[in-house]
C-alpha positions as a LaTeX table, in Angstrom:
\begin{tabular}{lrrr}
\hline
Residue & $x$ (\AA) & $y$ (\AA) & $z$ (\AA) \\
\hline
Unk1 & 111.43 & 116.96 & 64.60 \\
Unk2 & 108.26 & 116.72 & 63.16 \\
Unk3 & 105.33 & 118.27 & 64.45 \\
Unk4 & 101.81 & 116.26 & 64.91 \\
Unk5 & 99.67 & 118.70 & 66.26 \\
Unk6 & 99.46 & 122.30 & 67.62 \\
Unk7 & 97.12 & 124.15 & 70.12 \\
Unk8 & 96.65 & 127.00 & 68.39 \\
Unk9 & 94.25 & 128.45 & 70.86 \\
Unk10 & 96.34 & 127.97 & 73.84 \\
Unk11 & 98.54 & 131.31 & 72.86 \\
Unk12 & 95.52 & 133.46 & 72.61 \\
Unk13 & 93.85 & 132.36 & 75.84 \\
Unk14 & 96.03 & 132.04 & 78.35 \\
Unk15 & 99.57 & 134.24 & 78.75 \\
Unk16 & 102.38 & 131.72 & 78.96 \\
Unk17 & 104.93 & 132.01 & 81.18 \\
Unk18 & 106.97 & 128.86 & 81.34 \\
Unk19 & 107.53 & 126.70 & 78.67 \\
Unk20 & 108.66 & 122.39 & 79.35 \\
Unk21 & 109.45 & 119.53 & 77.14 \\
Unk22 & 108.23 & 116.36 & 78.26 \\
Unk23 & 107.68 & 112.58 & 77.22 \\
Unk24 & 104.44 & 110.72 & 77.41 \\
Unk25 & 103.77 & 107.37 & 79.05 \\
Unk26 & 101.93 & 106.09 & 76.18 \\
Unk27 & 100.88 & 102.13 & 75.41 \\
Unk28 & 102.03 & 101.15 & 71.42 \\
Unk29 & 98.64 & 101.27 & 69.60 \\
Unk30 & 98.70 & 104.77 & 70.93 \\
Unk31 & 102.39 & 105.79 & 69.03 \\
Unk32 & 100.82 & 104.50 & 65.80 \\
Unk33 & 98.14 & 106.68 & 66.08 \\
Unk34 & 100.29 & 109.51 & 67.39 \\
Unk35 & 102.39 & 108.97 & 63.88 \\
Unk36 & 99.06 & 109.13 & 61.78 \\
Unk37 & 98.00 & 112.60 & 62.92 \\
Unk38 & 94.87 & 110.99 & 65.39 \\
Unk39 & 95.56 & 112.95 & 68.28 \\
Unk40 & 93.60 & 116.44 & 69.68 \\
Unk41 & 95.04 & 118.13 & 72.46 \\
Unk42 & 92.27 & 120.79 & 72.82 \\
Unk43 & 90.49 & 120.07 & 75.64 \\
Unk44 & 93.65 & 118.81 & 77.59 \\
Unk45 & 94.91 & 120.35 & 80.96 \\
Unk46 & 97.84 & 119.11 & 83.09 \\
Unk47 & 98.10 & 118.62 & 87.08 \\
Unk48 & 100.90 & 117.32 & 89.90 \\
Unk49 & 99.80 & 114.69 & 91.75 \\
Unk50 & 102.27 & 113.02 & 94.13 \\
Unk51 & 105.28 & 114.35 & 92.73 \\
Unk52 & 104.03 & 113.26 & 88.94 \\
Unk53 & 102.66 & 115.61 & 86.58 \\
Unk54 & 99.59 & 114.20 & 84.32 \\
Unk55 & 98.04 & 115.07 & 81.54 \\
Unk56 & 93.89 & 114.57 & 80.98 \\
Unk57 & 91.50 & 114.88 & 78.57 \\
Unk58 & 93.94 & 114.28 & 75.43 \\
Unk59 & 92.12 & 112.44 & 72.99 \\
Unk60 & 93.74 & 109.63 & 71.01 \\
Unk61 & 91.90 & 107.78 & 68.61 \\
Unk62 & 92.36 & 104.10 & 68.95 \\
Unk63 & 94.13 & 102.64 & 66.18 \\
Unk64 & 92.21 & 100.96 & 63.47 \\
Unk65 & 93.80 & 97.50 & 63.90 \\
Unk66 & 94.68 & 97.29 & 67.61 \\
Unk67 & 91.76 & 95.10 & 68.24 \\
Unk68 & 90.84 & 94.81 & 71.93 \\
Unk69 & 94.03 & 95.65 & 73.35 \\
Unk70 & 93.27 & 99.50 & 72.32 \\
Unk71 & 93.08 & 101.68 & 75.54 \\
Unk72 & 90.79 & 104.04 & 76.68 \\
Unk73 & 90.85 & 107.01 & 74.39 \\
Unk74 & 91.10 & 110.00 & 76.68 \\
Unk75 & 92.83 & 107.70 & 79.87 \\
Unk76 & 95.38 & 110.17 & 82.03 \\
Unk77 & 98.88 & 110.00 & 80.74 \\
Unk78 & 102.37 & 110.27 & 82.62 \\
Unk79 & 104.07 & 112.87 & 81.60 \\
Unk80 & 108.16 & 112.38 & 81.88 \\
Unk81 & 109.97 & 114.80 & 83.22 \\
Unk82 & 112.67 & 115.57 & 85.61 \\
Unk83 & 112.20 & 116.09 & 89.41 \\
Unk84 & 113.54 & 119.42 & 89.70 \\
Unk85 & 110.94 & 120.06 & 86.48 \\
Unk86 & 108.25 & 118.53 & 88.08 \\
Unk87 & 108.90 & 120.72 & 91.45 \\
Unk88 & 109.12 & 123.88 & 89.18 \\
Unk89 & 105.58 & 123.41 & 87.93 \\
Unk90 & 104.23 & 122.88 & 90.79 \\
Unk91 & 105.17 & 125.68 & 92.89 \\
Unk92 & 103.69 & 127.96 & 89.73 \\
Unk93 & 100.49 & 125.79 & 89.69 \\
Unk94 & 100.09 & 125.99 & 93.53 \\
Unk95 & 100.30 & 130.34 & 92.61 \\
Unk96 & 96.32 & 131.48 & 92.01 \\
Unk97 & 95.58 & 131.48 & 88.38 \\
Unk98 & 98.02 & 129.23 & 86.98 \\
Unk99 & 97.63 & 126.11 & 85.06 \\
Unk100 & 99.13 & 122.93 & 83.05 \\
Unk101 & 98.58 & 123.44 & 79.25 \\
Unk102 & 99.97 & 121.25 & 76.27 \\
Unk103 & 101.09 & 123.58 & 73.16 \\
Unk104 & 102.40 & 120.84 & 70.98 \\
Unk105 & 103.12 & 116.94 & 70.43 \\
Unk106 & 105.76 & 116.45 & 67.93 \\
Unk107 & 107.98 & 113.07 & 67.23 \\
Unk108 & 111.41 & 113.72 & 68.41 \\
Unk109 & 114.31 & 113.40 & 66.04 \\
Unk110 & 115.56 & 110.16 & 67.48 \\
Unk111 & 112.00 & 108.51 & 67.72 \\
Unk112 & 110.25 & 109.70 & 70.71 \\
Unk113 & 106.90 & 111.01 & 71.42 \\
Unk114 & 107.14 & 114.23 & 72.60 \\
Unk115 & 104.68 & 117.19 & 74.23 \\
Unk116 & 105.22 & 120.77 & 74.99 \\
Unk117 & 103.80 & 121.86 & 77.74 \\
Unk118 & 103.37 & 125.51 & 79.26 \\
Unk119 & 102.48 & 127.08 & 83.21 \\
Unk120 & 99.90 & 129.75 & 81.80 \\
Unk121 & 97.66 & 131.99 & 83.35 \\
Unk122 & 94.38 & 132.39 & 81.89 \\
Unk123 & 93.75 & 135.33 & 79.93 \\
Unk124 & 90.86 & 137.74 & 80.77 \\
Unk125 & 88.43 & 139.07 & 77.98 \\
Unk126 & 89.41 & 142.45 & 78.05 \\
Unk127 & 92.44 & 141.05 & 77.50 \\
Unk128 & 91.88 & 139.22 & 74.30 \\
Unk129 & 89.91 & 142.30 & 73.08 \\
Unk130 & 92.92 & 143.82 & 73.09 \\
Unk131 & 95.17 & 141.05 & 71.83 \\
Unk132 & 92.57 & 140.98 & 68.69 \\
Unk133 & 92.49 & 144.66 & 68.29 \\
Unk134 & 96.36 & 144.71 & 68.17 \\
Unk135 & 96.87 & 142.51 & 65.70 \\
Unk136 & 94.34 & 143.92 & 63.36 \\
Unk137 & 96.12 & 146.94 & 63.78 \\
Unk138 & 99.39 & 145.34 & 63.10 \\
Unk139 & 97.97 & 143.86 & 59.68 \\
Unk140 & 96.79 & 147.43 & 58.61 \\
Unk141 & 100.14 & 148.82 & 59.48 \\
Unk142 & 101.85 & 146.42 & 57.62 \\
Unk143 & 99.40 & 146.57 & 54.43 \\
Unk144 & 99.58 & 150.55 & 54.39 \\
Unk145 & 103.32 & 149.74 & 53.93 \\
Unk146 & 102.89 & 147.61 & 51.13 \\
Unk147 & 100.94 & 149.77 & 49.31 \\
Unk148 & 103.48 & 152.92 & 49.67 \\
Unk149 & 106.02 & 150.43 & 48.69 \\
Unk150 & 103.72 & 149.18 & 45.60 \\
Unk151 & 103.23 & 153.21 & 44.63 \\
Unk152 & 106.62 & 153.93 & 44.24 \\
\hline
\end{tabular}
């Protein structure tokens, strides 16, 4: 498995609560420039729409040598999952709050394009104040230790 790109910003602002695998419906110039690292899935947000869940706003860049026949950079994609999945995701989406967010696109072991996707709830700011607050506070815990250790 190798990874491609991450959304590192996805953990802090929203609280996760599911977590899917899916495939992408993607056109050939767009798996070449998956495989050279062109891809941003920050902006990008998921919905269900007649039984199909799609993903929008991921940005692709169109490959350097796929002429004409590149597509449309941040087109909706099919995402390829199974229907008991698909009915999963939307009964949390249809639940106030709750949303479609990619965490990850990696290349599958055996070839395949793959995302990870997550049902989150957005996070609140108060919330992330304290998210921030406990991880400083976990860093100066853990550097306090050090430093005993170091003393001994």
């Amino acid at each position: 498995m190798k990874t491609i790109t991450k959304n590192r910003k996805a953990e802090f602002q929203f609280e996760i609560d599911e977590v899917f695998t899916a495939g992408i419906e993607l056109k050939g110039s767009e798996v070449k420039s998956i495989r050279a690292g062109k891809v941003s899935i920050k902006e990008a947000y998921g919905k269900v729409k007649k039984g199909e869940v799609h993903i929008y706003d991921m940005y692709i860049k169109p490959y350097d040598s796929g002429g004409h026949f590149n597509p449309d950079p941040t087109r909706t994609r099919k995402l390829l999952l199974h229907k008991r999945e698909i009915r999963r995701i939307e009964r949390k989406t249809l639940e106030q709050g709750y949303t479609i967010v990619p965490i990850e696109i990696y290349i599958s072991d055996s070839g395949y394009v793959k995302v990870t996707i997550a049902v989150a709830k957005g996070r609140k700011l108060y919330s992330k104040k304290h998210r921030i607050a406990e991880r400083d506070a976990k860093r100066r815990q853990e550097r306090e230790i050090k430093e005993a250790l170091k003393n001994m």
